[in-house]
BAMI-485741 format. One record per residue (C-alpha): x, y, z. Coordinates in steps of 0.2 Angstrom, whole numbers, plus 2048, in hexadecimal, padded with zeros to 3 digits. Each point is the difference from the previous one (the first is absolute). Example, Ala and Ser with C-alpha at 12.3 -4.5 7.8 and 13.67 -1.06 7.14 Angstrom:
<rs>
83E7EA827/8068117FD/
</rs>
This chain:
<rs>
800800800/81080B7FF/803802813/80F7FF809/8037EF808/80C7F980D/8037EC7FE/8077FB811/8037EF807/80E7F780E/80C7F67F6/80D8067F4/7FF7F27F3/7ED8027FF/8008127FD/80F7FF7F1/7F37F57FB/7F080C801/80980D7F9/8067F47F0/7ED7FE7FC/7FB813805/80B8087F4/800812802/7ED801807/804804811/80D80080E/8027F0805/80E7FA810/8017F8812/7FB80980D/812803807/8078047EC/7F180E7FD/806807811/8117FF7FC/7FD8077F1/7F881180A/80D80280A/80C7FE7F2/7F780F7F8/7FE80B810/814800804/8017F080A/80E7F37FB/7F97F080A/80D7F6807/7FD7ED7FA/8107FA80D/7F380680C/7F97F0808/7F180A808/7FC80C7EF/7F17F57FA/7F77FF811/805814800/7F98047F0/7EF804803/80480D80F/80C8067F3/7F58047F2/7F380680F/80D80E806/8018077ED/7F280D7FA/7F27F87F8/8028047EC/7F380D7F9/8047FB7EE/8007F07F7/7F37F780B/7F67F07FC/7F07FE7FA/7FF7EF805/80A7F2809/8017EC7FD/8077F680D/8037F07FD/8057F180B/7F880B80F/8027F080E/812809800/7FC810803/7FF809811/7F680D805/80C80F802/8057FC7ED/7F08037FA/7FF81180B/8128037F7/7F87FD7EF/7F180C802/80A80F802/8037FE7ED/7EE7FE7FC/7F480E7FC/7F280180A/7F27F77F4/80C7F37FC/7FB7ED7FB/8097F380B/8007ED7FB/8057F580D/8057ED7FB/8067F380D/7FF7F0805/7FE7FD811/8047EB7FD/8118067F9/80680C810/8107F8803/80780F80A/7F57FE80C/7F7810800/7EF805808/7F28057F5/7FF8117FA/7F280A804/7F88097F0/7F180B806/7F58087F4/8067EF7F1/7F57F77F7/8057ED803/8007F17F1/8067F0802/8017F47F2/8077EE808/8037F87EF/8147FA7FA/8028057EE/8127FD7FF/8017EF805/7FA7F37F2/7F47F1808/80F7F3805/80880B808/7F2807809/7F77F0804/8127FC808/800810809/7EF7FF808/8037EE806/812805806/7FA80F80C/7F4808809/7FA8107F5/7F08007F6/7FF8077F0/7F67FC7F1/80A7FA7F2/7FD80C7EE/80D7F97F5/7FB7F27F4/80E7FC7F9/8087F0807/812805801/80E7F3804/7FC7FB80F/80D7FF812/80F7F6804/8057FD811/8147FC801/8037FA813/814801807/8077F9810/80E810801/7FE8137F9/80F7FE7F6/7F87F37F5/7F680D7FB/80A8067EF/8017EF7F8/7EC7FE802/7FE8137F6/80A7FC7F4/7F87EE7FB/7F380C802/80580C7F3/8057F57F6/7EE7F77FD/7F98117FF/80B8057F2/7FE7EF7F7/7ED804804/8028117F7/80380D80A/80D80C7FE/80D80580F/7F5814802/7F47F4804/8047F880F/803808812/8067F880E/7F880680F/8077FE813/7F380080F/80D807809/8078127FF/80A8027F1/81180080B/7FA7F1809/8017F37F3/8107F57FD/7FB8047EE/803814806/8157FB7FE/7FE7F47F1/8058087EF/7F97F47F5/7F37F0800/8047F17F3/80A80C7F5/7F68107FF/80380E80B/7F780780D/7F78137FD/7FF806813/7FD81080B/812801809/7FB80B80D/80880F7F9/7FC8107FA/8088097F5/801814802/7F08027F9/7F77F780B/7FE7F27F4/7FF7EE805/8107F87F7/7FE7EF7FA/80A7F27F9/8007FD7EE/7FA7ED7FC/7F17F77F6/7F87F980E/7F480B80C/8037FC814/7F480A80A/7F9800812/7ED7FF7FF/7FF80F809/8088087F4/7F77FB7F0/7F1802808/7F38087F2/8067F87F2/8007EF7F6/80A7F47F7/7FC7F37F4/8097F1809/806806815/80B7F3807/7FE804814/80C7F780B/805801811/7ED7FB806/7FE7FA812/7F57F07FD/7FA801811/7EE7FC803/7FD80D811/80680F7F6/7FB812804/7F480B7F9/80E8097F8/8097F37FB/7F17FA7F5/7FE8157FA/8127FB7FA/7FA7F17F9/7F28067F5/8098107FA/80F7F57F9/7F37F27FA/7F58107F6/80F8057F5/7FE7F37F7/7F58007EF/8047F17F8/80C7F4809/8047FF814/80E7F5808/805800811/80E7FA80B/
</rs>
């Protein structure tokens, strides 16, 4: 409708992602990049060797003069079960006063553990149906864990391995057999991601370079002087969950899963976010 819109959501890798699909018909970023991005324009160099800046950064950005110019017309926010509530009271002081707000979340994919936001004066819609996930692997899904949802994908997809190991470091040798079928199945290498239920430093797959020959693309930990995420180069995609959340890949191999039957609630949030991924083929290990 020609307004101004801000495209916001948690993760860095969904948000590249967003903004790949946008184009130029809005502003799109992460909550802590849009902010940094305003500081950056109001004579603030943030300090990324700061291990306190992200927790900061809103009371940062609340200590600056609201802009008068350049506000938005409208704001999406997307993957909102991340969000907490001071972020959206940071995000208003760039809205005009009549501005549309879209609020999308989750709440069966909170895996930071936050409470619900209170939205006074919204207009609520829930739709419980899985689009993503083709019927095998959502028949596996539903009969795997506790969350209901109705399934609204027809297509049959290639259903879901489960690879069991006695020690983690058997791990690499099951993904690449796994690979390997995929790619004799068709798949190419940008369609695979390995993902770990554990943080993406926590994995023994967070110090491998490589997997049955092809190298690992990863997050480092770094940032470079930009504030940009700096990543290995590789063919194959190794991701935390909790860092992929919001997207999809054709075929997600998730490993390091906890087969235990008493799990936690937000062990089995994990669960279903890694699991719903998927579009086509699921393994796990």
């Amino acid at each position: 409708e020609g307004k101004r819109v801000l495209l916001t959501c948690f993760n860095r890798p969904l948000a590249e992602r967003l903004k790949a699909r946008v184009g130029t018909g809005g502003v799109v970023d992460t909550f802590h990049g849009f902010c940094v991005a305003f500081l950056k324009g109001v004579g603030q160099a943030p300090d990324f060797t700061d291990p306190d800046l992200w927790r900061r950064i809103p009371e940062l950005v609340a200590a600056e003069r609201s802009p008068e110019e350049g506000l938005f017309d409208a704001l999406v926010v997307d993957e909102g079960q991340d969000f907490e509530a001071e972020w959206l009271e940071v995000l208003r002081l760039f809205l005009k006063d009549d501005a549309d707000v879209l609020w999308l979340e989750d709440p069966d994919q909170n895996l930071r553990g936050n409470p619900p936001l209170a939205l006074p004066g919204f207009v609520g819609y829930r739709c419980p149906t899985n689009y993503r996930s083709p019927e095998s692997i959502a028949r596996f899904e539903r009969n795997t864990l506790p969350f209901v949802f109705d399934p609204g994908n027809a297509l049959p997809g290639l259903g879901v391995g489960v690879h069991r190991y006695a020690e983690p470091d058997e791990q690499p040798k099951i993904v690449a057999r796994v690979v390997q079928d995929l790619v004799r199945q068709g798949f190419r290498h940008d369609d695979l991601v390995v993902l770990t239920c554990r943080g993406a430093q926590k994995s023994l797959f967070s110090e491998r370079e490589q997997v049955g020959g092809l190298r690992l693309r990863r997050y480092t930990g770094a940032y470079d002087a930009e504030g940009n995420q700096v990543l290995t180069p590789g063919q194959l995609t190794f991701e935390s969950v909790y860092r992929f959340k919001g997207q999809e890949a054709p075929a997600v191999i998730l490993v390091d899963v906890d087969p235990a039957a008493d799990r936690l609630e937000r062990e089995e949030r994990l669960l279903y976010c890694g699991m719903t991924r998927a579009t086509v083929r699921l393994d796990l290990l």
